[in-house]
C-alpha positions in Angstrom: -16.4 -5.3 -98.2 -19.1 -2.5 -97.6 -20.7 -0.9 -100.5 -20.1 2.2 -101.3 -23.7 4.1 -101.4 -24.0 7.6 -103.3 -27.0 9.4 -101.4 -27.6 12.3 -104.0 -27.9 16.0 -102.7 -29.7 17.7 -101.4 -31.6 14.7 -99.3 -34.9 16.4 -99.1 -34.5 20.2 -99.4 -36.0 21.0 -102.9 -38.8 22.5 -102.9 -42.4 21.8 -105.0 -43.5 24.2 -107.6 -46.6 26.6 -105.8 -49.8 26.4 -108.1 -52.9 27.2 -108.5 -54.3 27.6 -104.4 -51.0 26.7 -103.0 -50.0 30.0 -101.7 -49.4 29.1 -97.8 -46.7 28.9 -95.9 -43.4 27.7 -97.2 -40.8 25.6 -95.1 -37.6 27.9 -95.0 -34.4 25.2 -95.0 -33.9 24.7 -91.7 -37.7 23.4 -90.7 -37.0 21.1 -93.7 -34.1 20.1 -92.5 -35.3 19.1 -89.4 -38.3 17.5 -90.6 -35.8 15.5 -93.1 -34.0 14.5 -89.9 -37.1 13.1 -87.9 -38.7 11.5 -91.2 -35.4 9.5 -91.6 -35.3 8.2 -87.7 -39.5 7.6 -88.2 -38.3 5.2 -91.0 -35.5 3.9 -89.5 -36.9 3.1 -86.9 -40.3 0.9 -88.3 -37.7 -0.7 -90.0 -35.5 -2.0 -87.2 -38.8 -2.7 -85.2 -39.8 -5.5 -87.5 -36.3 -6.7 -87.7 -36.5 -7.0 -83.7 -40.1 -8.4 -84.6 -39.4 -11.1 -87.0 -35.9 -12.1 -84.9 -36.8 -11.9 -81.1 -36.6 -15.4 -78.8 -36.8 -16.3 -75.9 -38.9 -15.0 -72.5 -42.3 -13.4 -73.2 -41.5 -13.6 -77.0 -45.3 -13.1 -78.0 -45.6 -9.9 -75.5 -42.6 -8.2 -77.2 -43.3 -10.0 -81.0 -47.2 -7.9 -80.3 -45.5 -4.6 -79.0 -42.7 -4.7 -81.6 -45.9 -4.4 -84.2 -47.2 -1.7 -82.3 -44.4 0.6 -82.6 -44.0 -0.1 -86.5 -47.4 1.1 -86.8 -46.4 4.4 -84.7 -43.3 5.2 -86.2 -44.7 4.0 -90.2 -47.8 6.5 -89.2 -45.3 8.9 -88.2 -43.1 8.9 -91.0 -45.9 9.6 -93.1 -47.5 12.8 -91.1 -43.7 13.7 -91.2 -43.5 13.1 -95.1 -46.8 14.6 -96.1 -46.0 17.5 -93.7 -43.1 18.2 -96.0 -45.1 18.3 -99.2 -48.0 20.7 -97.4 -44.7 23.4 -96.9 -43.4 22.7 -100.3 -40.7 20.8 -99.5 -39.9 17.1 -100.9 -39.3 14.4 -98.2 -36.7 12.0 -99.1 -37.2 8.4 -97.9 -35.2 6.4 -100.2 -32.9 3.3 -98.4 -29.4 5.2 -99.4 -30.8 9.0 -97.8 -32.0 6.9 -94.8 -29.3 4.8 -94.4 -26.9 7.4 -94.3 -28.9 10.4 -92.0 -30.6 8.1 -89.3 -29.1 8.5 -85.8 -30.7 5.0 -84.7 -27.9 2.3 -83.5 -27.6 -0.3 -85.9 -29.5 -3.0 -84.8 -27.7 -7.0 -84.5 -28.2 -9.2 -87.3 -29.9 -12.8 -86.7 -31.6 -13.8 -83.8 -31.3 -12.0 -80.7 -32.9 -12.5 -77.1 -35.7 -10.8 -75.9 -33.7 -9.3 -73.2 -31.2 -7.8 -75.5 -33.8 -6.7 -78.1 -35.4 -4.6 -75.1 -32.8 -2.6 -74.3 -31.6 -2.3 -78.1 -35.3 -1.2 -78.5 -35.8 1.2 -76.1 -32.6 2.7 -77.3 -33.8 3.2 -80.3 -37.2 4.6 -79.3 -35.3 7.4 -77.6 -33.1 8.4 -79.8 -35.8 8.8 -82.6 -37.8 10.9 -79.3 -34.5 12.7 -78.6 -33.6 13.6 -82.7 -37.6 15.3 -82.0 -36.5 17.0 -78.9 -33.5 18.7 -79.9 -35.3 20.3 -83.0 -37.8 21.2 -81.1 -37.6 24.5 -80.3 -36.3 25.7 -83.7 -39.1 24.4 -85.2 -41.7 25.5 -82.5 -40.5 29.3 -83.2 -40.7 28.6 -87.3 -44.1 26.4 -87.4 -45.9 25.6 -84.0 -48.2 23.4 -86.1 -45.1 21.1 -87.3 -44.1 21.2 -83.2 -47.7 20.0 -81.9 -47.1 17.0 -84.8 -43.6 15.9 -82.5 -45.9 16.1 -79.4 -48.3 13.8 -80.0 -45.3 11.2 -81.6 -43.3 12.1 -78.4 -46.1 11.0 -76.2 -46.8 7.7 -78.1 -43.2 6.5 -78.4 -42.2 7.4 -75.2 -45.7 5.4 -73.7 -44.0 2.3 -75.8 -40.4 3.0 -74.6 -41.8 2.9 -71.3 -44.1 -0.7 -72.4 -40.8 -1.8 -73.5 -38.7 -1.1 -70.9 -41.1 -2.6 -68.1 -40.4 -6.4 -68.9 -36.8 -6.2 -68.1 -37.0 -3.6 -64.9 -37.4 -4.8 -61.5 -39.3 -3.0 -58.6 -37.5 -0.4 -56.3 
C-alpha cells in the first residue's frame, strides 16, 4: 500500500525578507516556478544516478559505475547553483524528499539490480528529460532573467556531453 505523502504549499514560492543591501532584483512567480521545476529534476536526478551507480551489472560495469559518478556530481552541482540561484532572487528553493518526489518529471527508475544495458537507456532518458524540463522554460526565463538562462546553458551542455557518453556504449556504427 503506497503512502500517502502531504507536500505542503507553496513548494518553493515564498519569498525571503529583503534587508539591509539586498535591494536587487526579485524573482516574479513564474521564474521561481521554473527554477523550482529544474531544482527538483537536478535532485531527482543525482539521486537516481547513484541508484543506477550502486545497482548496475554486467558489461563494462566499471565504465558506466565511473560515469554514473560523474553525472551525480553534475546534476548535485547543479541543483545547488539552481537552489542558491533561488535565494540570490528572494525566493526559497524547496528540496525536501515529499516536494521532490512529487514535482520531478524523471521516470522512476527499477528497483534492485538492473543490467548495464537497461540502465543506459533508463539513464539517458533521464538525462534528457531533466535537459528537456530546462529547454521548455527556457525562453520564459531568458525574457525574465538572462542570467538564470546562461545558468541552464552551461548544465544543458554538460548533461547532454554525458547523455551522449552514455548513450555511446550501447549504439552501434552507421
Amino acid at each position: 500500500m503506497a503512502k500517502t505523502v502531504n507536500v505542503p504549499e507553496p513548494h518553493g514560492s515564498e519569498k525571503t525578507q529583503r534587508e539591509n543591501a539586498e535591494q536587487g532584483f526579485v524573482a516574479p512567480a513564474a521564474l521561481t516556478k521554473n527554477l523550482q521545476s529544474v531544482l527538483v529534476d537536478f535532485i531527482a536526478l543525482s539521486l537516481t544516478a547513484k541508484q543506477a551507480h550502486w545497482n548496475i551489472v554486467g558489461p563494462n560495469f566499471r565504465d558506466l559505475h565511473l560515469n554514473l559518478d560523474e553525472v551525480v556530481s553534475i546534476a548535485r552541482a547543479g541543483s545547488d547553483t539552481m537552489a542558491e540561484r533561488m535565494r540570490a532572487l528572494h525566493a526559497s528553493p524547496d528540496g525536501r524528499p515529499a516536494v521532490v518526489a512529487e514535482q520531478t518529471r524523471l521516470p522512476q527508475f527499477p528497483e534492485g539490480e538492473i543490467t548495464t544495458h537497461d540502465a543506459i537507456d533508463h539513464m539517458v532518458k533521464t538525462v534528457e528529460t531533466t535537459v528537456a524540463t530546462m529547454r521548455n522554460c527556457h525562453d520564459e526565463v531568458d525574457s525574465t532573467d538572462p542570467t538564470t538562462a546562461d545558468l541552464f546553458h552551461e548544465y544543458m551542455a554538460q548533461l547532454e556531453q554525458q547523455a551522449w557518453f552514455i548513450s555511446a556504449e550501447t549504439r552501434t556504427p552507421q
